[in-house]
C-alpha positions in Angstrom: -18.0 20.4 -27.2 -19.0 23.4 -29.3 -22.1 22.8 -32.5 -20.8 24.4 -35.8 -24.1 25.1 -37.2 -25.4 23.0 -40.2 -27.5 26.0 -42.1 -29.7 25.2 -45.4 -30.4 21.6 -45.8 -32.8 20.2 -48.2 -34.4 16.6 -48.9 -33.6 14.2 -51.8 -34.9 14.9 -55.1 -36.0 11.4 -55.3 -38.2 11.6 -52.5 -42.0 12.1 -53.7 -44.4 13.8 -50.6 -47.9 12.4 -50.5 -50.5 15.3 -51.7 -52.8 13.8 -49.3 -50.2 14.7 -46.3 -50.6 14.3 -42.9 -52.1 11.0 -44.3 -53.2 10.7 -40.3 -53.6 13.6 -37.2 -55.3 13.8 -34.1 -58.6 15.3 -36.1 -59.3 11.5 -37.8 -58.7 9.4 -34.1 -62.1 8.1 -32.5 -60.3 9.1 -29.1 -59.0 12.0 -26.9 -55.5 13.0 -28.6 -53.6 16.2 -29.4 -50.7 14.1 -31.4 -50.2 11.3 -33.5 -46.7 10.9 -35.3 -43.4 8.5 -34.7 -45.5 5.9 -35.9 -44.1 1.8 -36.6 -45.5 0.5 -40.0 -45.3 -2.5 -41.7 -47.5 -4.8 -43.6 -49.0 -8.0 -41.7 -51.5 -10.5 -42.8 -52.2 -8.6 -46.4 -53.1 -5.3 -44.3 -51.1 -2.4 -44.1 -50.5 -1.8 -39.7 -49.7 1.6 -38.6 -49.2 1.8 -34.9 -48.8 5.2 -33.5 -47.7 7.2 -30.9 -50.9 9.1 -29.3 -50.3 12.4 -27.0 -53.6 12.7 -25.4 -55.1 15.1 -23.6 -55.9 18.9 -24.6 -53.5 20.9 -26.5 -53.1 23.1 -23.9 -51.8 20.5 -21.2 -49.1 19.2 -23.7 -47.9 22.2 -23.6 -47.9 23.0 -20.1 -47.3 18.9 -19.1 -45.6 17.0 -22.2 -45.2 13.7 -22.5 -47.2 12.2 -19.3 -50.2 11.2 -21.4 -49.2 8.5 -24.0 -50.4 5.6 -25.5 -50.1 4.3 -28.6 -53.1 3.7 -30.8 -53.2 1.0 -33.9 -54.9 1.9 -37.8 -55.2 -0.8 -40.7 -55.4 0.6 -44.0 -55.8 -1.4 -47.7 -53.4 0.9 -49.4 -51.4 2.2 -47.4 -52.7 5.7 -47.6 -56.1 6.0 -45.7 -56.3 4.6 -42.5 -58.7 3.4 -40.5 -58.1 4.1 -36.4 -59.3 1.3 -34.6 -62.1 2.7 -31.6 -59.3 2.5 -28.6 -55.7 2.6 -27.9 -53.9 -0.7 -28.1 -51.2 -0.6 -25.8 -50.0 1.6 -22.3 -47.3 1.1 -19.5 -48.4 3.1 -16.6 -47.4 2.4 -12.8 -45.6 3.6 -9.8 -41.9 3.1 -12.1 -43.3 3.8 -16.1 -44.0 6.3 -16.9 -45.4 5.7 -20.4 -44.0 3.5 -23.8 -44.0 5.4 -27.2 -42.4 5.4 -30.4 -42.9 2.3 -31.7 -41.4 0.4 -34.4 -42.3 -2.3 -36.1 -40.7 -5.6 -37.8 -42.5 -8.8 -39.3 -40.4 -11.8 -38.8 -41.5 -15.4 -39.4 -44.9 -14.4 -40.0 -45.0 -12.2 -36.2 -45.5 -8.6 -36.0 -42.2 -7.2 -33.5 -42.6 -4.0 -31.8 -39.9 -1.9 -30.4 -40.8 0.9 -28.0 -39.4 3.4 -25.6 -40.2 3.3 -22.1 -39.7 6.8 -20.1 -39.6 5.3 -16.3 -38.8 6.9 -13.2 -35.2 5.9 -13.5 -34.9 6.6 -16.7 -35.4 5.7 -20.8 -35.7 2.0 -21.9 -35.9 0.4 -24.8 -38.8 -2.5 -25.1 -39.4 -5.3 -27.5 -42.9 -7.3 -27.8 -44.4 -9.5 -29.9 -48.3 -9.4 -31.0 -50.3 -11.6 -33.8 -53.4 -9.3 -33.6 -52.4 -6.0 -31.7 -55.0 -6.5 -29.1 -52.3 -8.3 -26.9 -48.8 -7.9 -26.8 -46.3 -9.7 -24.7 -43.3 -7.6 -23.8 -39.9 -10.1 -24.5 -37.3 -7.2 -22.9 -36.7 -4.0 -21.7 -33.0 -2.9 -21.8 -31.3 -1.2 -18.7 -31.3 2.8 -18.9 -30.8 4.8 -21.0 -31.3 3.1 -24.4 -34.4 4.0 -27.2 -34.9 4.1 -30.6 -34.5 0.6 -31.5 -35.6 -1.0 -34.4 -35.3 -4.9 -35.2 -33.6 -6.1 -38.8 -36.8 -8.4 -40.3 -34.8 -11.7 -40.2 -31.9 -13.3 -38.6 -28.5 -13.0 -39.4 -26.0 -15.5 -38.9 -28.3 -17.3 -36.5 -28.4 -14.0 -34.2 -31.4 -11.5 -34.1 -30.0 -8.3 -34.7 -30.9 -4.6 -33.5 -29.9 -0.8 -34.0 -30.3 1.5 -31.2 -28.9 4.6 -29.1 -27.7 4.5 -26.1 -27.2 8.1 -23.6 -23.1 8.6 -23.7 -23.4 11.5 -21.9 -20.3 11.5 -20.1 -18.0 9.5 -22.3 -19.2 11.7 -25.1 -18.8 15.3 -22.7 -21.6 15.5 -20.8 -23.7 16.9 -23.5 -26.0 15.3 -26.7 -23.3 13.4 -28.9 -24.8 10.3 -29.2 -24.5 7.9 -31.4 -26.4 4.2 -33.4 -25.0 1.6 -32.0 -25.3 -2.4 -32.8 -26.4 -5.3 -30.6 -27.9 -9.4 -31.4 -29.5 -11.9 -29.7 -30.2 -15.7 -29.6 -33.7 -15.4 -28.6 -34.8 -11.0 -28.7 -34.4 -11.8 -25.2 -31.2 -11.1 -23.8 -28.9 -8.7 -25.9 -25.1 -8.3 -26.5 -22.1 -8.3 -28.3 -22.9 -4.6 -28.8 -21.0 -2.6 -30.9 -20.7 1.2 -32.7 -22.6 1.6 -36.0 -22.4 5.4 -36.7 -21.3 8.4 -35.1 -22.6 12.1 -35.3 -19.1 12.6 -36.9 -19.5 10.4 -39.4 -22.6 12.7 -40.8 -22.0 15.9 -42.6 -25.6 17.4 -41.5 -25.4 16.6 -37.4 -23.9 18.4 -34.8 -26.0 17.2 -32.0 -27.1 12.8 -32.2 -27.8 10.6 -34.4 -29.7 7.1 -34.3 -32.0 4.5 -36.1 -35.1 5.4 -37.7 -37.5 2.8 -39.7 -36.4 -1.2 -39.4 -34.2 -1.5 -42.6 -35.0 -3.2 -45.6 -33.5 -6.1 -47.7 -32.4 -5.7 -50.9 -29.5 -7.6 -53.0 -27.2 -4.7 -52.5 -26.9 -4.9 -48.3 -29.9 -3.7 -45.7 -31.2 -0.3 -46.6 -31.4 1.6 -43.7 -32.1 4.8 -42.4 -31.2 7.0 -39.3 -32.3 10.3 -37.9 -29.6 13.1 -37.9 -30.2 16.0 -35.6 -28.6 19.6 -35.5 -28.6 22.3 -33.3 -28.4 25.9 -34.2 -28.2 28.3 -30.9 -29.3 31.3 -33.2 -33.3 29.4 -33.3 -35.8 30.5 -31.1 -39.1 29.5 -30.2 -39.9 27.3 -32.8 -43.1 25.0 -31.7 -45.2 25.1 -28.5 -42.0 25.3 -26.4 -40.5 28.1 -25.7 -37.3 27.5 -27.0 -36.6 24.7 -29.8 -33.4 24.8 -31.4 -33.0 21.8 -32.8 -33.8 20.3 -36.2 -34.7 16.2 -37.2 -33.6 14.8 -40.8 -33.4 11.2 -42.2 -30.9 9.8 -43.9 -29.8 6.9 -46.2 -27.1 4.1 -45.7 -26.7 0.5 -47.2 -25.3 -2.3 -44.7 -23.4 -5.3 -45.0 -26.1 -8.5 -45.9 -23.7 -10.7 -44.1 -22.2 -7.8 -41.9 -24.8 -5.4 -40.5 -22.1 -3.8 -38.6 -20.0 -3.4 -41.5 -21.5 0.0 -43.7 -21.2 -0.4 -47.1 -22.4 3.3 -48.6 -24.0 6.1 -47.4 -26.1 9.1 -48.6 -23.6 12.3 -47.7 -26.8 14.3 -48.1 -30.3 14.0 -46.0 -33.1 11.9 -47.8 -35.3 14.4 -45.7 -35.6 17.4 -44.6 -38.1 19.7 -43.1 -39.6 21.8 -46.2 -43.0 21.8 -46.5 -45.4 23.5 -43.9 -46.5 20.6 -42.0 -42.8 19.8 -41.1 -42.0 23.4 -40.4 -45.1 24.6 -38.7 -47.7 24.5 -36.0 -46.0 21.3 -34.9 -45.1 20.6 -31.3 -41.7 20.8 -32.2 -41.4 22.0 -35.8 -38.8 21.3 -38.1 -38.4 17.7 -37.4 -39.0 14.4 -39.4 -38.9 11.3 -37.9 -39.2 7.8 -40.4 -40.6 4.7 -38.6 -41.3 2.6 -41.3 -40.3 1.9 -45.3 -42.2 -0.4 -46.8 -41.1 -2.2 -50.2 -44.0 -2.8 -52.7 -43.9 -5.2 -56.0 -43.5 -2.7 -57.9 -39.8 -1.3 -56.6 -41.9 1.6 -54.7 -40.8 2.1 -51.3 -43.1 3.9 -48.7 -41.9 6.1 -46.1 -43.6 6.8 -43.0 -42.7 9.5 -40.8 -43.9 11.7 -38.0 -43.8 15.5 -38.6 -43.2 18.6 -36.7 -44.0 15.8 -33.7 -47.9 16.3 -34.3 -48.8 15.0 -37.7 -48.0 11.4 -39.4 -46.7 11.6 -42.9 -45.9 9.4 -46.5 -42.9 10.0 -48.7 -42.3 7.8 -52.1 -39.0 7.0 -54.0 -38.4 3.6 -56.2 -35.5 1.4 -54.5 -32.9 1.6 -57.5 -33.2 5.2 -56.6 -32.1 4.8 -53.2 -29.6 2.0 -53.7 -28.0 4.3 -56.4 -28.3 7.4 -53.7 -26.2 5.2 -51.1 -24.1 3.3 -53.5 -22.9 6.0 -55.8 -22.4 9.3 -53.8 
């Protein structure tokens, strides 16, 4: 299965950067760490609650050992903007079968904070869900069979029936390569997870060649569920494009509106990404540039919705667009 390449993309022209971008790197955490993005947000007890994935180590071993030292660590902030990184890590999976648990994502329902991780293990990638009420202990409620990640929880039942996105591996069924896809799944009690289903497929989006899959928990509006996804394409002509030597790939967020009453039904979708890499800390000195990864919109009173994402897999980052903005963007393209 052959990748046409995507070329030129660029982001929404609703979408407002922070000036204040990376609002949090490894330079402003009380601990060893070389990265901090892919980071859950949500609001929680009138605080803002950024937990985030933290690479730690030297700079120099992530490059020459990724991904064997992660945990993730927890900030508060008042505004949503400065944060304040609390003086350890708050929760690590480490034993003879995990690996470690990162990317996490989180979802506030019935007044408890939700968080869905990944879980690289010895067998392979699950997908965790725990609950906390103070992010100093978490009880884990399930970890899926391999290979299933980036799940994120919708902040209230539907139908009686917690529901999730995610993305499974298809590697063979989808030709033995990446081609894979969000997929749907409830549950009774965020325990035991079925009646699975296909959301969205890498065909279905205009700027992917490569996978596709959820990003930030989705948010309710009187439209449907605003949701986004992260579309990735791969171009053979890149090069060495972050501390690796060879990074072809390239990580956008985009926009679709779901079904209230039918998350598995997609009512409108963005044709264009939301987000794209742009700006120099999405396209440079990363650990793998050009990518954006959103883990968390937050609505505000005033019809401004945050965006969090990770950048360039080293820095965390803010985008800003009003809600009718991004209904219309879904709705009317």
């Amino acid at each position: 299965m052959k990748s046409i390449p995507i070329g030129n993309l660029i982001s929404s022209s609703v979408i407002r950067r922070h000036p204040d971008n990376p609002i949090l790197d490894a330079s402003r955490v009380p601990y060893p760490t070389a990265l901090v993005f892919n980071a859950g947000v949500t609001k929680f007890n009138g605080k803002y609650v950024m937990v985030f994935r933290n690479d730690y180590g030297s700079v120099e071993r992530q490059t020459l050992e990724p991904h064997h030292t992660t945990d993730l660590g927890v900030a508060f902030s008042d505004d949503g903007v400065h944060w304040e990184v609390q003086p350890k890590p708050c929760f690590k999976l480490h034993d003879q079968e995990i690996i470690r648990a990162y990317d996490p994502r989180l979802t506030v329902i019935d007044g408890r904070c939700y968080m869905c991780f990944a879980v690289d293990t010895q067998h392979g990638i699950r997908g965790g869900v725990a609950v906390t009420d103070d992010f100093v202990t978490f009880e884990i409620l399930s970890l899926s069979t391999p290979d299933l990640r980036n799940m994120v929880l919708f902040p209230e039942k539907i139908d009686g029936k917690y529901v999730r996105l995610e993305r499974p591996f298809t590697v063979y069924s989808r030709g033995g390569v990446d081609r894979f896809d969000m997929w749907i799944s409830e549950s009774p009690d965020l325990k035991y997870w079925g009646n699975s289903g296909l959301l969205l497929a890498v065909e279905d989006v205009a700027f992917a060649n490569d996978k596709i899959g959820p990003a930030a928990p989705p948010i309710k509006t009187k439209f449907g569920w605003l949701t986004s996804f992260h579309a990735v394409d791969l171009d053979p002509a890149r090069g060495k494009n972050g501390w690796e030597p060879s990074w072809k790939k390239r990580y956008t967020a985009g926009l679709m509106m779901l079904d209230l009453d039918n998350p598995k039904k997609i009512i409108g979708m963005y044709k264009e990404p939301l987000l794209a890499p742009e700006v120099s800390y999405e396209t440079e000195g990363g650990f793998r540039n050009n990518v954006i990864f959103p883990g968390g919109m937050i609505l505000e009173e005033d019809g401004e919705v945050k965006i969090y994402y990770g950048a360039a897999d080293a820095v965390e980052c803010l985008a800003m667009a009003h809600i009718d903005e991004l209904i219309q963007l879904c709705l009317n393209d």
